[in-house]
C-alpha positions in Angstrom: -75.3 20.8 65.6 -73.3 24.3 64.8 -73.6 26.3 61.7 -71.0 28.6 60.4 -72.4 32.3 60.4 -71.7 33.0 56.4 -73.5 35.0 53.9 -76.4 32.1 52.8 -77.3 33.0 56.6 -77.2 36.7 56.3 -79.7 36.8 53.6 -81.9 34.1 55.4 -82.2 36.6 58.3 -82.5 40.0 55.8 -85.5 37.7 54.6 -86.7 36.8 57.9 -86.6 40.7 58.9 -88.0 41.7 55.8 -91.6 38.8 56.5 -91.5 40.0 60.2 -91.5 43.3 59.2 -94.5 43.0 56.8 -96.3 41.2 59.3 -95.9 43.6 62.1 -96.4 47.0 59.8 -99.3 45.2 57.7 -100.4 43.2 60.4 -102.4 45.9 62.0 -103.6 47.4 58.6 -105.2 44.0 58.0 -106.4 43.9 61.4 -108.4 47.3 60.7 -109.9 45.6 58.0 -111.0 42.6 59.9 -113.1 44.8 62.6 -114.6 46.8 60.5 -117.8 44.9 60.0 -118.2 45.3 63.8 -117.5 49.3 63.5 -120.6 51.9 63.1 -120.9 53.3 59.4 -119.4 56.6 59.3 -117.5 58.0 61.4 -116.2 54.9 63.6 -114.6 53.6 60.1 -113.9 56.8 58.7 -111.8 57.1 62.0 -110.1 53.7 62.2 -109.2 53.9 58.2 -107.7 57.0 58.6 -105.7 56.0 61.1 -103.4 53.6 58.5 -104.3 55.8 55.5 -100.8 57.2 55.1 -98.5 54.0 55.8 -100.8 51.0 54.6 -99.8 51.3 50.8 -96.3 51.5 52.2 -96.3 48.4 54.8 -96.5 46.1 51.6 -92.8 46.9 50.5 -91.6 44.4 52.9 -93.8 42.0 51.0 -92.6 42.2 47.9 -88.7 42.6 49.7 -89.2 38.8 51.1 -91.1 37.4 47.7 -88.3 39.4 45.6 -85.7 37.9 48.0 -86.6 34.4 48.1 -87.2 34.2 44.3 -83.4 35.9 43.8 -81.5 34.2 46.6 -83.3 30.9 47.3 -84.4 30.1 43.8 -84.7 26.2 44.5 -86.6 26.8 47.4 -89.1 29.3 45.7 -89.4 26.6 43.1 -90.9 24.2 45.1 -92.7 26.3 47.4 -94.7 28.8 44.6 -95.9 25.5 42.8 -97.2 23.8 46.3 -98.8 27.1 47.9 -100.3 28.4 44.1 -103.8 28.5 45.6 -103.6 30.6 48.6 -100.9 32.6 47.7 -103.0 34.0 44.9 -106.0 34.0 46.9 -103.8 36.4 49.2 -102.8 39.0 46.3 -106.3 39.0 45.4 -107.2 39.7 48.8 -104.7 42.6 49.1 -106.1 44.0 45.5 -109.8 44.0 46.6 -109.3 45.7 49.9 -106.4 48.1 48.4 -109.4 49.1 45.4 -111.7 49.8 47.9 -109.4 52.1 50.5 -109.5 54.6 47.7 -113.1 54.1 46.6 -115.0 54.4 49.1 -113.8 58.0 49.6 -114.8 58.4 45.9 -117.3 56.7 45.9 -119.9 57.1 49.1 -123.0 56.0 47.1 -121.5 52.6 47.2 -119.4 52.5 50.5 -121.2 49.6 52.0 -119.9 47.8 48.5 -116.7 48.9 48.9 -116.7 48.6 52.8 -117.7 44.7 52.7 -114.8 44.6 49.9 -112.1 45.8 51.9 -113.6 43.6 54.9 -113.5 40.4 52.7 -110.4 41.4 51.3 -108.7 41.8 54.6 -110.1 38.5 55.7 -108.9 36.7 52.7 -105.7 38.2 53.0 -105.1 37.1 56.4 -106.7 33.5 56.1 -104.4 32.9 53.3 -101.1 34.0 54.8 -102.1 32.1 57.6 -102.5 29.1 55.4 -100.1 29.5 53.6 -97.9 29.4 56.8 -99.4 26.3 58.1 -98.9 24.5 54.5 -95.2 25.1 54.9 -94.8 24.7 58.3 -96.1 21.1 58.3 -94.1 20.2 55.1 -93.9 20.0 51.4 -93.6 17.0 49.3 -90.1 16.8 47.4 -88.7 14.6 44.8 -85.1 15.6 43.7 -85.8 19.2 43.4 -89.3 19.7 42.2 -92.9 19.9 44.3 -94.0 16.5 44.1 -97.7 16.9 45.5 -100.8 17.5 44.6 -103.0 20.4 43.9 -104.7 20.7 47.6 -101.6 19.1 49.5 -101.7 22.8 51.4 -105.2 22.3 52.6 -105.4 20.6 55.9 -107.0 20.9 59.4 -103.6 22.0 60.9 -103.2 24.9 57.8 -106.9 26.0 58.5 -105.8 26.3 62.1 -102.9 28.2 61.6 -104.9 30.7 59.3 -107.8 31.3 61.5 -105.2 31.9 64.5 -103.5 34.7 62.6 -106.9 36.3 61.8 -107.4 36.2 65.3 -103.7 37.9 65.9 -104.2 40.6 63.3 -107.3 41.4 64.8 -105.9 42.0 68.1 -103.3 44.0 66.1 -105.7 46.3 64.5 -107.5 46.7 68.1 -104.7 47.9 70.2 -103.8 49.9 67.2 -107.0 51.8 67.2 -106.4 52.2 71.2 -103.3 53.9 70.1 -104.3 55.9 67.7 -107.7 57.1 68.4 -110.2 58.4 71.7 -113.4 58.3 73.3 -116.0 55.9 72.3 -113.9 54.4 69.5 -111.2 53.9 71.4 -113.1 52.4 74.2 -114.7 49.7 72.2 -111.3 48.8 70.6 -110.1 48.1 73.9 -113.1 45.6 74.9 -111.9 44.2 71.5 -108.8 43.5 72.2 -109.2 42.2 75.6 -111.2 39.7 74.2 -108.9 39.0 71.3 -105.9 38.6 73.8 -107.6 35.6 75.1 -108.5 34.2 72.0 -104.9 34.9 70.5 -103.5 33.1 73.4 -105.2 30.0 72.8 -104.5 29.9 69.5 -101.0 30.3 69.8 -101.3 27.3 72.5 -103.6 25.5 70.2 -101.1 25.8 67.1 -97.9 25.3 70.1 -99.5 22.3 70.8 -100.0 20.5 67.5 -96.6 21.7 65.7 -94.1 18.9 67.8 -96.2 16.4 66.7 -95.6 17.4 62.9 -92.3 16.2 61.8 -90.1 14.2 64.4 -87.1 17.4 64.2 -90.1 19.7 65.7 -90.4 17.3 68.4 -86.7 17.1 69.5 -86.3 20.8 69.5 -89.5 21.5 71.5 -89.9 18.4 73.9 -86.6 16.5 74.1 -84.1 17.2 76.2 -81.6 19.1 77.0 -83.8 21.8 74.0 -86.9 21.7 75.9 -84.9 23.5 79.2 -84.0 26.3 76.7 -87.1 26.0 74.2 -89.4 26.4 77.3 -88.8 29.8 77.5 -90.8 30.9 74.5 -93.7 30.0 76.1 -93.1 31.3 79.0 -92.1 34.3 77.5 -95.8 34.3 75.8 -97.4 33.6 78.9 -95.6 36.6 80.5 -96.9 38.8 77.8 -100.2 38.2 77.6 -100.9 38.7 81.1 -98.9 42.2 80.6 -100.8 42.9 77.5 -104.2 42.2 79.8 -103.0 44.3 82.7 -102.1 47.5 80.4 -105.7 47.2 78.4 -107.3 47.2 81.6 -105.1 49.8 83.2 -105.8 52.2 80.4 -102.5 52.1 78.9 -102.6 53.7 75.2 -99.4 52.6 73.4 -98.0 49.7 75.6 -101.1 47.1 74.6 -100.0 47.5 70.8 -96.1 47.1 71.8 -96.7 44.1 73.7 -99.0 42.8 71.2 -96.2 43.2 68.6 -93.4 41.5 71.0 -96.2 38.9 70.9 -95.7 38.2 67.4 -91.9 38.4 67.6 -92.0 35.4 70.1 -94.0 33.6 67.6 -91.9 34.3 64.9 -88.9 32.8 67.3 -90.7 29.9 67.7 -90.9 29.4 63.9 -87.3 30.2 63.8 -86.9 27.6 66.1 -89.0 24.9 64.5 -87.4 25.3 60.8 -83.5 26.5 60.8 -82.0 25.8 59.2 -84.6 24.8 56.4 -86.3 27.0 54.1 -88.5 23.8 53.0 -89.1 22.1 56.3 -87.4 18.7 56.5 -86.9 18.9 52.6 -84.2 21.8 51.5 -82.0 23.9 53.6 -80.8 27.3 53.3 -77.7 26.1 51.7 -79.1 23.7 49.4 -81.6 26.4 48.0 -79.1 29.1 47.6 -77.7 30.6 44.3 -74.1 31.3 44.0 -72.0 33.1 46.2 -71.1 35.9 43.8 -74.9 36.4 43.2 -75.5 36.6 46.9 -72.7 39.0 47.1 -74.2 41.3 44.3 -77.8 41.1 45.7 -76.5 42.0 48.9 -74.8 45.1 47.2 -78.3 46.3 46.7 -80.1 45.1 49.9 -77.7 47.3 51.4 -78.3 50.0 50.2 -82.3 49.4 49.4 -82.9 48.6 52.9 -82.1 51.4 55.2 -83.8 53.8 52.8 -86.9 51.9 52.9 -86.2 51.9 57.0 -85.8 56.1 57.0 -88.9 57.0 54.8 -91.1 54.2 57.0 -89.9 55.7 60.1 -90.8 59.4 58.9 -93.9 58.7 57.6 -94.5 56.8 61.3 -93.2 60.0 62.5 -95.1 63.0 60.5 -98.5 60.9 60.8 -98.0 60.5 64.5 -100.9 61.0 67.2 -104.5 60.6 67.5 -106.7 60.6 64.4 -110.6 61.5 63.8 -112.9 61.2 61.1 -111.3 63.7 59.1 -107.6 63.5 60.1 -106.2 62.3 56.9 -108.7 62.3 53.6 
């Protein structure tokens, strides 16, 4: 099957960029979050939460780009899938507000930073779970009748869901651990490379676990990934994988500072393909397509006006911030 390159597919890929972006520039924020129970009080997380103080506040634009986007430009499709993911959706925003709170206070606040610290530890890890749920919900399909949810209340709440969220804690982690090789030295930095050694094998296997499962959801994800003549091209991804993870192992042990964190992000990207793969041209799995979800063509066109211009300038003041906070960080580089 061949579909036409029109605008309902430009803005399905300014949304895909705008998710992937979120979860490769809050990925590792969250994955900070996630290891900080096994950092040393003081200056070990002093260190690491310096190193995404200036950008983390920032790496949430792109989340409210994609929500913003899908409720403007999908509206059916944001209908059905608010109403079916209610639960862990707001469980994630909740998430995001306790461990945002408790960036800021712990610095104001150091009579009660192992409050705040467990808070922006348990944030981060509800945060992450429910994305990843949230994911694994949609992924294995909705219940629609004419063009409403037509489940029930804990529809999203299954053992493949639960998978999918505890493998993208895992990911996130590994995130936040090559990040901290990155961005910081010495005895910090060396722990967050046995980190992330270990969390490369456990990402891999949850990637294979999840890889594994996902044909077996809806007959469509079977013919893409296991039928042929798609499996001679689909293969690839996981090859692909396979190639980076043993690259991402051979840098962390060779010392490398920045590629581990590169390679780990490319590792994402080849999941996010393979989720690309599984769904398009739906934006409900097996339910609704793009088209079928998408408001009129003169709204798109107007919304696109904006995007436009919006995105690039949200681009250059990212990128300069990357830029000015650059380099290694210590205890004190930032607050």
């Amino acid at each position: 099957m061949t579909y036409s390159f029109d605008l309902t597919v430009v803005w399905a890929l300014v949304i895909a960029f705008a998710v992937f972006a979120y979860i490769v520039m809050d990925g590792f924020d969250l994955g900070i979050g996630l290891l900080f129970p096994v950092l040393r009080p003081g200056t070990e997380r002093d260190t690491a939460m310096n190193s995404v103080a200036p950008v983390w506040d920032g790496n949430e634009t792109w989340l409210v780009l994609g929500g913003g986007g899908l409720f403007a430009v999908f509206p059916l499709a944001y209908a059905v899938i608010l109403p079916a993911l209610y639960a862990p959706i707001i469980a994630m925003l909740l998430g995001l507000i306790f461990r945002g709170v408790a960036f800021e206070f712990r610095w104001r606040d150091p009579r009660h930073r192992a409050a705040w610290d467990v808070a922006f530890a348990g944030g981060s890890l509800v945060a992450a779970l429910a994305q990843g749920i949230t994911l694994g919900a949609l992924l294995q399909g909705i219940a629609v009748e004419g063009r409403a949810y037509a489940g029930g209340w804990w529809d999203w709440l299954t053992p493949f869901s639960v998978l999918v969220g505890a493998s993208l804690v895992v990911g996130y982690a590994l995130l936040g651990a090559t990040w901290l090789v990155m961005r910081t030295e010495g005895l910090l930095q060396a722990q967050a490379r046995r980190y992330a050694l270990r969390l490369t094998a456990a990402t891999v296997t949850a990637i294979a676990l999840v890889s594994a499962v996902t044909p077996f959801l809806q007959g469509r994800y079977y013919e893409r990934w296991l039928a042929m003549p798609n499996v001679l091209v689909t293969a690839q991804v996981p090859l692909l994988v396979a190639l980076a993870a043993y690259a991402l192992w051979r840098t962390l042990r060779g010392g490398a500072e920045r590629a581990p964190f590169l390679i780990a992000l490319g590792l994402f990207a080849l999941t996010f393909l393979g989720l690309g793969i599984s769904i398009f041209p739906d934006v409900v799995p097996g339910r609704i397509t793009i088209w079928q979800a998408a408001a009129p063509e003169a709204s798109q066109i107007f919304l696109l006006a904006g995007a436009s211009v919006l995105i690039p300038i949200i681009l250059s003041y990212t990128a300069y911030a990357y830029w000015v906070f650059r380099g290694k960080v210590d205890a004190h580089g930032y607050h």
